[in-house]
C-alpha positions in Angstrom: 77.5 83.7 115.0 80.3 85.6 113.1 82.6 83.9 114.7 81.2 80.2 114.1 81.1 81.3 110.3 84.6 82.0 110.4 85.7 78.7 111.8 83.4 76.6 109.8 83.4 78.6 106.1 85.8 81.5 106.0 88.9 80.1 107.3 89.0 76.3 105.4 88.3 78.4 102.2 91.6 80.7 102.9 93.4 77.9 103.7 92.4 76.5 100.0 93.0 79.6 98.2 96.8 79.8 100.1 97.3 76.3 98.7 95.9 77.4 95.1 97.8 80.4 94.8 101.1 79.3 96.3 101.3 76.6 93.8 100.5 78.9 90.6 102.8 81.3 91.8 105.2 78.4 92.5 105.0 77.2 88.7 104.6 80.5 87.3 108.3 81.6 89.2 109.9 78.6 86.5 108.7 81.0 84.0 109.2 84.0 85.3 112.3 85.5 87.2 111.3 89.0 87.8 108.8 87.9 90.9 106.2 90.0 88.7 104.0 87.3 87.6 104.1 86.0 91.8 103.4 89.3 92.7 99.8 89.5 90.6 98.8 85.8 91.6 99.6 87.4 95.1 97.2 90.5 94.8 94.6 87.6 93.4 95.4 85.7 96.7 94.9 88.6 98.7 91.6 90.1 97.2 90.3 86.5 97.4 90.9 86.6 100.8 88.9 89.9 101.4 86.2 88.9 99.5 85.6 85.3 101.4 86.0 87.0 104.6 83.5 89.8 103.0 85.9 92.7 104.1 85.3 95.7 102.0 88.0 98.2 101.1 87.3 101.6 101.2 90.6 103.4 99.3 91.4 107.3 99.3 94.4 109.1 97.5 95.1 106.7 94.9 95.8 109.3 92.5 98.9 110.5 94.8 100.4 107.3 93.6 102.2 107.6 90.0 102.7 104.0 88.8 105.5 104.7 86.6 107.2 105.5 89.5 109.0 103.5 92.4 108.2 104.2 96.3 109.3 103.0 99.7 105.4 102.3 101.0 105.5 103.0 104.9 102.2 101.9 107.1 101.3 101.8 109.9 100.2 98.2 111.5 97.4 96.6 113.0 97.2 93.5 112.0 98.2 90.1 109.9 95.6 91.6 107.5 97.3 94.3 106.7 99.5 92.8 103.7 96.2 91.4 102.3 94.7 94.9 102.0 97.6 97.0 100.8 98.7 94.3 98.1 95.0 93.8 97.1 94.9 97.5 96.8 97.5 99.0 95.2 98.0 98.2 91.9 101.8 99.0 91.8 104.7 96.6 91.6 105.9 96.2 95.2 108.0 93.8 97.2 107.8 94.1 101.3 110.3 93.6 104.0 108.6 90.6 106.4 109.3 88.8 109.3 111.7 85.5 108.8 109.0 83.7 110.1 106.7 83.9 107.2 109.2 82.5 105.2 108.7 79.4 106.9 105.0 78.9 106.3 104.1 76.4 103.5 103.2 77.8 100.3 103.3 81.1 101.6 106.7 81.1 102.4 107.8 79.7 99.2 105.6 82.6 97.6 107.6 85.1 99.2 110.7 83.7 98.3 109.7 83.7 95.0 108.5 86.9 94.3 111.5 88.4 95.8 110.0 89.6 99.0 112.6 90.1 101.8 113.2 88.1 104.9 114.4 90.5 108.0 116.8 89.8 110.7 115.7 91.1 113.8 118.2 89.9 115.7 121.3 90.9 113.8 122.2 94.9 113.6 124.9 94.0 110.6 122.6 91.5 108.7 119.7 94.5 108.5 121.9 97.1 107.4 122.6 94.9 104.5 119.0 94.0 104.0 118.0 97.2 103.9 121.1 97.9 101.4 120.0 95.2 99.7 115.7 96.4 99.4 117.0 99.7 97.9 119.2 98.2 95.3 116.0 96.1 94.6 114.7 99.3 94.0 116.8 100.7 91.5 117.8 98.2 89.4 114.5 96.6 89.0 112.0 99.5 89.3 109.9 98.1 92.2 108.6 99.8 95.4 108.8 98.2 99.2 106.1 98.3 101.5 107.2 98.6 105.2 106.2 98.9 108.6 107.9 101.1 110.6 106.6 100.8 113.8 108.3 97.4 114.0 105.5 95.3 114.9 101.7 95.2 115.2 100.6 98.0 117.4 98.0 97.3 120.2 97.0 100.9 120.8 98.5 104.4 119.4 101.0 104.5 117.1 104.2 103.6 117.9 107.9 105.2 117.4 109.0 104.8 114.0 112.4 102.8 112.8 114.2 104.9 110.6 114.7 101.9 107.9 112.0 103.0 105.6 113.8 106.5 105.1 117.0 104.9 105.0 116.0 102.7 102.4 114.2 105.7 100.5 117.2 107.7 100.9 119.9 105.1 99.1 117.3 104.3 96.7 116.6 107.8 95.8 112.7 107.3 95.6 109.6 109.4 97.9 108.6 108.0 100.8 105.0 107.4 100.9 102.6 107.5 104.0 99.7 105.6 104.0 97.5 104.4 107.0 95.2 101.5 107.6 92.0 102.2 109.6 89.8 98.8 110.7 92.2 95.8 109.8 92.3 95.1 113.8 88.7 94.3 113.7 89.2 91.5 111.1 91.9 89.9 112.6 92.7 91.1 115.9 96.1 90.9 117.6 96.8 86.9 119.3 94.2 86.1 117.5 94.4 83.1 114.6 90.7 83.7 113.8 89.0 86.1 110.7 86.1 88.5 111.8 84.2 88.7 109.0 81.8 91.2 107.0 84.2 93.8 108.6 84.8 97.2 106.8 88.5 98.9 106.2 89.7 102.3 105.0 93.4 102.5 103.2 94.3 106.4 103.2 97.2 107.4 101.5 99.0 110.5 101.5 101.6 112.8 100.0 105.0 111.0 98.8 107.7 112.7 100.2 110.4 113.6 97.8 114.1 112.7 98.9 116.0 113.9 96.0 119.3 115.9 97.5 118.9 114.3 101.2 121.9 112.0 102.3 121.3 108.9 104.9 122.2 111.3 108.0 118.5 112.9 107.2 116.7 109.4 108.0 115.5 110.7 111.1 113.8 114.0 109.6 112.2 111.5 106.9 111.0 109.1 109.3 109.6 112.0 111.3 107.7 113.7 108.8 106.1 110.3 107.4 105.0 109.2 110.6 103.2 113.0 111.1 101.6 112.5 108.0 100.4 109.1 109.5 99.0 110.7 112.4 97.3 113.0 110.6 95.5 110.8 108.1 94.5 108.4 111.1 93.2 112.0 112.3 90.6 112.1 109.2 86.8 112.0 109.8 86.6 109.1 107.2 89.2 107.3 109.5 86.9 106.7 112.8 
């Protein structure tokens, strides 16, 4: 039944809100340079989202996060409804690194674009480093954070290795690195699946920024290693299963 709800409400009613937001985020962008004024018709796109698809966001360790501050946001990931939850739950400014092929989705792509998201280059060792480069300069010079997802991809079952271009970028931009995990986002939107579970519940856990004031790039791994134990360990909580 959940499922024929879905096909028939939930997902037409996304689609409209895509097409609603992408194009006052399009004309807003004429206005608006910064990406800031994308970015909060964004969080309205994705808490829209979650509430048509009746998801409901259970958040804990928002006070960890100091808003007057930047952060490189690393999560772990389950699913295309990830993005959705963290940008319709954390109220800071962030931009997040993303797949090339979102960029190419109508209205969403041109969001991203935009709002100054970045596009990543899988394929092309020399073209990341300079992305990644490129994301921490973002950083500094226009006081944002970056959300990404270090395990490279959507994870089917435990968590997986961790890149070490979150800490990188953490280290050139001089900002914490900050842990957070996602707990139920599977459920809603399942992996090779195009369809929305709804009425589904989710739990955002955030933990302790990691300070990297003094460490140099050759310390990535460390970084990397202690975010993703903090990861573990939060996906470990009782309020997590």
């Amino acid at each position: 039944m959940a499922l024929l709800w879905s096909l028939v409400v939930i997902d037409p009613l996304i689609i409209l809100s895509t097409i609603l937001c992408g194009c006052v985020s399009i004309f807003l962008t004429l206005f608006d340079k910064s990406g800031n004024s994308a970015m909060r018709v964004g969080r309205v796109w994705a808490r829209s989202l979650l509430g048509i698809a009746g998801v409901r966001v259970t958040i804990e360790g928002l006070e960890k996060i100091d808003l007057a501050r930047s952060y490189v946001i690393c999560s772990n990931h389950l699913s295309y409804m990830d993005t959705p939850v963290v940008l319709g739950s954390i109220p800071t400014q962030f931009r997040f690194l993303a797949k090339k092929g979102l960029f190419q989705i109508p209205f969403l792509g041109t969001h991203l674009k935009q709002a100054g998201h970045i596009p990543v280059p899988r394929e092309d060792p020399r073209a990341a480093i300079k992305t990644m480069n490129d994301a921490a300069q973002a950083i500094r010079e226009r006081s944002i954070s970056m959300l990404i997802f270090p395990e490279g991809g959507r994870s089917e079952g435990t968590l997986r290795p961790f890149k070490e271009g979150g800490a990188y970028i953490a280290i050139k931009a001089q900002v914490p690195l900050l842990p957070i995990a996602l707990v139920g986002t599977r459920g809603v939107m399942p992996m090779h699946s195009p369809v929305i579970h709804p009425f589904r519940r989710v739990t955002l856990l955030i933990g302790d920024p990691i300070p990297t004031e003094d460490l140099a790039v050759r310390d990535r791994q460390q970084l990397t290693e202690a975010a993703r134990q903090q990861i573990v360990a939060l996906l470990a909580r009782p309020s997590a299963t």
